[in-house]
C-alpha positions as protocol buffer text, in pm:
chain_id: "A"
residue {
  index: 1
  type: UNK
  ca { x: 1065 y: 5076 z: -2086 }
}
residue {
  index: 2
  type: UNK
  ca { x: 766 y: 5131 z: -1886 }
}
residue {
  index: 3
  type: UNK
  ca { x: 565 y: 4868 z: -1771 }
}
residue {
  index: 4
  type: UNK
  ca { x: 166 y: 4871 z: -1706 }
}
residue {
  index: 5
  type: UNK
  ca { x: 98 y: 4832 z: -1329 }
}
residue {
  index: 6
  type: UNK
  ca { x: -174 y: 4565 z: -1428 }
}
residue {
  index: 7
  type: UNK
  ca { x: 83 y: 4326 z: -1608 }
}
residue {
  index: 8
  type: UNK
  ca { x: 309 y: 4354 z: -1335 }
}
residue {
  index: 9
  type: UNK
  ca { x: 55 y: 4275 z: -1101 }
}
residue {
  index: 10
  type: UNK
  ca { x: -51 y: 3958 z: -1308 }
}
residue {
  index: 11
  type: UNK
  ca { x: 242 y: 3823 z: -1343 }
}
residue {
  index: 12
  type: UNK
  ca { x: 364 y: 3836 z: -944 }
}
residue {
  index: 13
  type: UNK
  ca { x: -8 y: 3690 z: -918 }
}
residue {
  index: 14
  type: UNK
  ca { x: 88 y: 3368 z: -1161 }
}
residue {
  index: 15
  type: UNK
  ca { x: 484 y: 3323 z: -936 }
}
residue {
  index: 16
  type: UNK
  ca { x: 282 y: 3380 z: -624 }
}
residue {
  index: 17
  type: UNK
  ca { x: 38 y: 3087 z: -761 }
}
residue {
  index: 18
  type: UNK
  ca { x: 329 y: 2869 z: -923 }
}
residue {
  index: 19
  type: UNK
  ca { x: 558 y: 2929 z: -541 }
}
residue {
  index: 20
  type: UNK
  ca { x: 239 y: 2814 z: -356 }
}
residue {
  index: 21
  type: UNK
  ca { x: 180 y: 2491 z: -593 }
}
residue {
  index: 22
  type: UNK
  ca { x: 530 y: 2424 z: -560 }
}
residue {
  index: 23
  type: UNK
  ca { x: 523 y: 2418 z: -204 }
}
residue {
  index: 24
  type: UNK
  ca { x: 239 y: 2219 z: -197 }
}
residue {
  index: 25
  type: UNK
  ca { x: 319 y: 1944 z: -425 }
}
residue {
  index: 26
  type: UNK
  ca { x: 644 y: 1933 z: -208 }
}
residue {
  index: 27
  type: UNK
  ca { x: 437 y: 1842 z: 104 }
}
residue {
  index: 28
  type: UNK
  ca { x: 242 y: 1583 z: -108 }
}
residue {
  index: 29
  type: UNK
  ca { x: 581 y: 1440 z: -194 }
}
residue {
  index: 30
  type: UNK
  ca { x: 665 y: 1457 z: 149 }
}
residue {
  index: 31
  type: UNK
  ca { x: 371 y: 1285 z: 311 }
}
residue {
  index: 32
  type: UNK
  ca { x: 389 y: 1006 z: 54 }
}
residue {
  index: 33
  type: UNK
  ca { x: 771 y: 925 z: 148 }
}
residue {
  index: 34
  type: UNK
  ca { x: 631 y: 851 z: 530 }
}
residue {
  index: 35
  type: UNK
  ca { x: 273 y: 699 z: 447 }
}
residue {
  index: 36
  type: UNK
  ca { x: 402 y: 460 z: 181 }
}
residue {
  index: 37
  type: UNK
  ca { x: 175 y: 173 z: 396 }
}
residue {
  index: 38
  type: UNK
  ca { x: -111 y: 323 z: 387 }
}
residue {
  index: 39
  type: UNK
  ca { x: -160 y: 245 z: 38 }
}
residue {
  index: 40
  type: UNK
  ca { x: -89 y: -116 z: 56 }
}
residue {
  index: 41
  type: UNK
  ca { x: -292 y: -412 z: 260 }
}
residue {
  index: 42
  type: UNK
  ca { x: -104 y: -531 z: 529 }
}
residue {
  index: 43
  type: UNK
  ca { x: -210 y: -882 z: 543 }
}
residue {
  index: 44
  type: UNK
  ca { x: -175 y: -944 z: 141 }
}
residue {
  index: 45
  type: UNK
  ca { x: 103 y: -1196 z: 225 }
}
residue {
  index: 46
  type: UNK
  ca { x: 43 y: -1348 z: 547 }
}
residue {
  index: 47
  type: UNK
  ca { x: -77 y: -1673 z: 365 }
}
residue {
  index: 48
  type: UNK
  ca { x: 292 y: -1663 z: 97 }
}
residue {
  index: 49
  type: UNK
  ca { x: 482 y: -1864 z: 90 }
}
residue {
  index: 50
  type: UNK
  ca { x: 897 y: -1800 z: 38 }
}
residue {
  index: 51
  type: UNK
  ca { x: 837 y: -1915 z: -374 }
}
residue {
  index: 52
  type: UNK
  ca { x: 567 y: -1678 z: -396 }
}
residue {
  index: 53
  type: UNK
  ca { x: 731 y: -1453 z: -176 }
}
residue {
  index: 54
  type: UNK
  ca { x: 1018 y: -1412 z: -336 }
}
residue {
  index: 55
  type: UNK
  ca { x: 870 y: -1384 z: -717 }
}
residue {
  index: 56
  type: UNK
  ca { x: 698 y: -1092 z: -601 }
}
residue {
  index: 57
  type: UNK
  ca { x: 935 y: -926 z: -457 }
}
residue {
  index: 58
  type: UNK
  ca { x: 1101 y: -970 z: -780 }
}
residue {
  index: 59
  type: UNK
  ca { x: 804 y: -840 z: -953 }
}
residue {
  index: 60
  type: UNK
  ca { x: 773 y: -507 z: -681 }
}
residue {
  index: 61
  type: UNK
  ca { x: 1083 y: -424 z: -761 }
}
residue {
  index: 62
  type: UNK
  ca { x: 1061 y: -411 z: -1113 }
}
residue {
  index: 63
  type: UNK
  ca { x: 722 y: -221 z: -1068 }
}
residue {
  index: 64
  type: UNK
  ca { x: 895 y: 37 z: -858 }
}
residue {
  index: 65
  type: UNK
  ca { x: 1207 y: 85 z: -1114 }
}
residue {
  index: 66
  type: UNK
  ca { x: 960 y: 120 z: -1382 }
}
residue {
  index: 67
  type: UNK
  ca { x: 759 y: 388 z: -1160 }
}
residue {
  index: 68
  type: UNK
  ca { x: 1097 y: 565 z: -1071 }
}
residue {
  index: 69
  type: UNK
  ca { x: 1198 y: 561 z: -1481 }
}
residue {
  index: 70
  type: UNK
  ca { x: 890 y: 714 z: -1586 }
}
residue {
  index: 71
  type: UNK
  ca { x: 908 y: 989 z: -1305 }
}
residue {
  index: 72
  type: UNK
  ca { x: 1245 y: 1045 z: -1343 }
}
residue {
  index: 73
  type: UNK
  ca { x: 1128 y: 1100 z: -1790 }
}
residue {
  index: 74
  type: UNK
  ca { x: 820 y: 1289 z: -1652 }
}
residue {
  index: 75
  type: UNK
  ca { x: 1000 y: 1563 z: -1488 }
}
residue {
  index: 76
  type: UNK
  ca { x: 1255 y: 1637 z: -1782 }
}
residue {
  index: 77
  type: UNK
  ca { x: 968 y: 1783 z: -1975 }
}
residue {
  index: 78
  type: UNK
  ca { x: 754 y: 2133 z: -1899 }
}
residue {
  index: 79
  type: UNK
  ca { x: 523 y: 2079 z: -1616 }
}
residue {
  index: 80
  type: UNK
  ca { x: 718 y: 1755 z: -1586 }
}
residue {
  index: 81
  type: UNK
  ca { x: 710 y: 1747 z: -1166 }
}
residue {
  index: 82
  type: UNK
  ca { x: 352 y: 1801 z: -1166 }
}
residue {
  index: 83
  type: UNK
  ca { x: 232 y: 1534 z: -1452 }
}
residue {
  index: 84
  type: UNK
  ca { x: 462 y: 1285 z: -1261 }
}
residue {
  index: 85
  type: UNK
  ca { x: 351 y: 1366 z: -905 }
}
residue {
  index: 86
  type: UNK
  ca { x: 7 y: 1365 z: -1066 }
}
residue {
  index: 87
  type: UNK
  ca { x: 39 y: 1066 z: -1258 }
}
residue {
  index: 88
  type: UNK
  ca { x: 317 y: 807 z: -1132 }
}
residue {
  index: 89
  type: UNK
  ca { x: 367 y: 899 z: -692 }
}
residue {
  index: 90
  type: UNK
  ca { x: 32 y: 726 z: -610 }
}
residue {
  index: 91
  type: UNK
  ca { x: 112 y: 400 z: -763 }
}
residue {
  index: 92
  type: UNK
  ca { x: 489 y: 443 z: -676 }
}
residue {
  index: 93
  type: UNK
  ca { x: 402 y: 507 z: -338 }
}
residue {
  index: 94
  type: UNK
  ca { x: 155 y: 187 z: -306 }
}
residue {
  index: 95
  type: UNK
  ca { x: 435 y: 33 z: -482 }
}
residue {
  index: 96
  type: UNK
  ca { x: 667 y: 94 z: -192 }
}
residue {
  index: 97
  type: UNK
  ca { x: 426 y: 27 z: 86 }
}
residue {
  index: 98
  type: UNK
  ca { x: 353 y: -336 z: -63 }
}
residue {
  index: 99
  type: UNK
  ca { x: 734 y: -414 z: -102 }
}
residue {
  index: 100
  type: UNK
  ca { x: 778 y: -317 z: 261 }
}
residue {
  index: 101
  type: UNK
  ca { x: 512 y: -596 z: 375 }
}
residue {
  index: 102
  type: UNK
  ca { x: 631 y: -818 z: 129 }
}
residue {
  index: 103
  type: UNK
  ca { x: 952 y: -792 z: 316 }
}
residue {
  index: 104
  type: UNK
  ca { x: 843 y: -836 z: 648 }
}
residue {
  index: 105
  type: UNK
  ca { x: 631 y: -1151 z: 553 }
}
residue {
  index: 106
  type: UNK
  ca { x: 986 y: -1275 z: 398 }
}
residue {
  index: 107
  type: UNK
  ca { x: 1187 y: -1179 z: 751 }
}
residue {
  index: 108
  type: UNK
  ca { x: 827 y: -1352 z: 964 }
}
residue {
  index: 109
  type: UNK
  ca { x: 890 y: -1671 z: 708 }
}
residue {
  index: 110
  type: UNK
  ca { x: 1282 y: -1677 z: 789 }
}
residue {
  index: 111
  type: UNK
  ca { x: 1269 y: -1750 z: 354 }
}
residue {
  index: 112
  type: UNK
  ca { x: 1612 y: -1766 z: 184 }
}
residue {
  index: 113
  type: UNK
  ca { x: 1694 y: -1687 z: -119 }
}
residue {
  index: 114
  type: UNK
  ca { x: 1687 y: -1953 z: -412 }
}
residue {
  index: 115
  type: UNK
  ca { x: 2033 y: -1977 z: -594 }
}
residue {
  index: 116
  type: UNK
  ca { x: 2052 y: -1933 z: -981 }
}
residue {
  index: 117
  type: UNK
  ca { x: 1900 y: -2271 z: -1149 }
}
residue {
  index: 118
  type: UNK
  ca { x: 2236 y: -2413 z: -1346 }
}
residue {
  index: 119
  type: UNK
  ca { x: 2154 y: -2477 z: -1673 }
}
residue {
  index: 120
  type: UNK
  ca { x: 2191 y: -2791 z: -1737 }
}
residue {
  index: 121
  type: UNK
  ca { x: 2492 y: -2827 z: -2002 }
}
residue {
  index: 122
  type: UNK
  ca { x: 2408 y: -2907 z: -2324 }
}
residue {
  index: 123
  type: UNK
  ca { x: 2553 y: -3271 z: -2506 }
}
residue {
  index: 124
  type: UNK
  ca { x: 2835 y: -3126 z: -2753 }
}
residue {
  index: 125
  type: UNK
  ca { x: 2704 y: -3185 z: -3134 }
}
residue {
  index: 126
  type: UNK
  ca { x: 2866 y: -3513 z: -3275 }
}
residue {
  index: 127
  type: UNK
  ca { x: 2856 y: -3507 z: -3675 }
}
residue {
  index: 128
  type: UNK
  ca { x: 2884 y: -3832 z: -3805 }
}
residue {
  index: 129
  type: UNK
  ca { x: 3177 y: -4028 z: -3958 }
}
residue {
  index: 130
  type: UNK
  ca { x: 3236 y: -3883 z: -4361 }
}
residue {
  index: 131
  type: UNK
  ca { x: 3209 y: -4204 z: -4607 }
}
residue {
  index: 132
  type: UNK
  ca { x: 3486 y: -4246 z: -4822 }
}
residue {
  index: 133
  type: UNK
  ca { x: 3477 y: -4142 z: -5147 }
}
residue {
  index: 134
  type: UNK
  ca { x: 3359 y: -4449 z: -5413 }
}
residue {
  index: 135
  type: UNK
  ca { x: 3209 y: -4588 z: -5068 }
}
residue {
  index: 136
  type: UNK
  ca { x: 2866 y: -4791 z: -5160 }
}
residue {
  index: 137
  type: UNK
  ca { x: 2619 y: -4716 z: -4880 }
}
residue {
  index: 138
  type: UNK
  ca { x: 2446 y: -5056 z: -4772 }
}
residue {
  index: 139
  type: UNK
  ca { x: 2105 y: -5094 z: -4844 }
}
């Protein structure tokens, strides 16, 4: 089987491309994991307090499990590492930053948190009395 020097040559040129945006999109991934602040204000909770504190932490978290689903779907497909570096790491990344000052506002406020709200129990059903049979009911 002889191959033309000119495919060969094209298709080391498309690895050579596909090695270097690997590498690259690696580093992004990289850089993201140690800047996750610098997406996120830093004063965005000073002025919380540990209700509103704690519902969005609540809320951050399931941002950030959402983010990590979709990423996690995004890279089963072809091209899937790019369209979810591409399309989900920014957000995931600010995601991250604001949990991490949401945290630190919690830890400044020395918050607690709330236990599970008891339901309150629920009066068991009474049915009434049956009439006896033949029984006239008053009127």
């Amino acid at each position: 089987m002889i191959v033309s020097s000119a495919h060969s040559r094209s298709v080391l040129h498309a690895a050579a491309v596909l090695a270097l945006l690997g590498l690259a999109l690696g580093g992004c991934a990289g850089i993201g994991e140690n800047m996750s602040t610098a997406f996120a204000d830093p004063a965005k909770y000073d002025l919380y307090d540990c209700k509103q504190l704690e519902t969005e932490r609540k809320q951050l978290a399931i941002r950030a499990a959402d983010l990590q689903g979709l990423m996690a779907k995004a890279e089963t497909g072809a091209g899937g590492a790019v369209v979810a570096e591409l399309a989900y790491r920014n957000e995931y990344i600010a995601v991250r930053g604001q949990t991490q000052f949401a945290e630190e506002a919690w830890q400044r406020n020395k918050c607690q948190t709330a236990p599970p709200v008891a339901a309150a129990p629920t009066p068991p059903v009474i049915a009434p009395a049956p009439t006896a049979h033949g029984a006239r009911a008053k009127r």
